[in-house]
N, C-alpha and C positions, 0 to 999 in steps of 0.2 A: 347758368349760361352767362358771362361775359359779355361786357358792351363793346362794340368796335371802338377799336382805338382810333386816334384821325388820321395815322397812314396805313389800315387797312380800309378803311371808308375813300380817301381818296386813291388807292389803288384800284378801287370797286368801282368810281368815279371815270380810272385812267381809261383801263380795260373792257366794261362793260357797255356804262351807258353810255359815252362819246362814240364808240363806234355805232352806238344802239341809235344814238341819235341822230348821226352823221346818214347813216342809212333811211333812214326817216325822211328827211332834207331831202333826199337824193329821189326818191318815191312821187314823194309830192312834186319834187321840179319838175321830174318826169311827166306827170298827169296835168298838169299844168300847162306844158308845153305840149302837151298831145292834142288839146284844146283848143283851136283856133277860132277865133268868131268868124263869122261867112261874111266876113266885110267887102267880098271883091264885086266890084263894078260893071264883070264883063257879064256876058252871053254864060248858062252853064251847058255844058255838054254832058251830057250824062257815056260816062265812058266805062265798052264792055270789055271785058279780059278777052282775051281773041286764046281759043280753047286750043292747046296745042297736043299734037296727036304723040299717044308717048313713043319712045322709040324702045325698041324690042332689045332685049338686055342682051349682052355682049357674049357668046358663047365664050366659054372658059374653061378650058380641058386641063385640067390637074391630072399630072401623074405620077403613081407613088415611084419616089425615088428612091429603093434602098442602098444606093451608093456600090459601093465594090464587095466583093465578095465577105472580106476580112470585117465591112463593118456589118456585114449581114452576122454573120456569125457571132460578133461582140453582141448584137441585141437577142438576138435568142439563147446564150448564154447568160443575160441580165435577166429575161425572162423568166428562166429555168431558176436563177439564184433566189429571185427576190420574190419569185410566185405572186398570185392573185391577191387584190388590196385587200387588208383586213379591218375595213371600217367598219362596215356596218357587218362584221362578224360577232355575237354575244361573246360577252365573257367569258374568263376560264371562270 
């Protein structure tokens, strides 16, 4: 096996570990920033989520639409050509 050459190592450098590292940065500023010390002054309120009642999901009528006549007939004639999928059929 070959030793890296120094622009395959600094390719490895460009590519890998600066984004590798870049994200790492990014991680910790994160958590760091989510952090805060409880420095405030005031009164605390201790505040509840006010539970909101869900609302009943939108009736939604789909109808199958096969178009006009001629494109009824195009697909049952694709039907007929190209028959039932043959995946999961064994081998010949």
């Amino acid at each position: 096996m070959r030793t890296p050459s120094l622009e395959q190592i600094l390719i490895l450098l460009l590519f890998i570990v600066l984004p590798l590292l870049h994200l790492l940065f990014q991680r910790a500023k994160r958590r760091s920033e989510g952090k805060h010390p409880e420095d405030e002054s005031g009164p605390k309120v201790a505040q509840r989520a006010q539970a909101i009642p869900p609302q009943p999901p939108e009736p939604r009528i789909k109808r199958l639409t096969l178009g006009n006549r001629r494109e009824l007939r195009r697909g049952i004639i694709l039907m007929a050509i190209l028959g039932p999928c043959r995946t999961f059929d064994p081998p010949d």
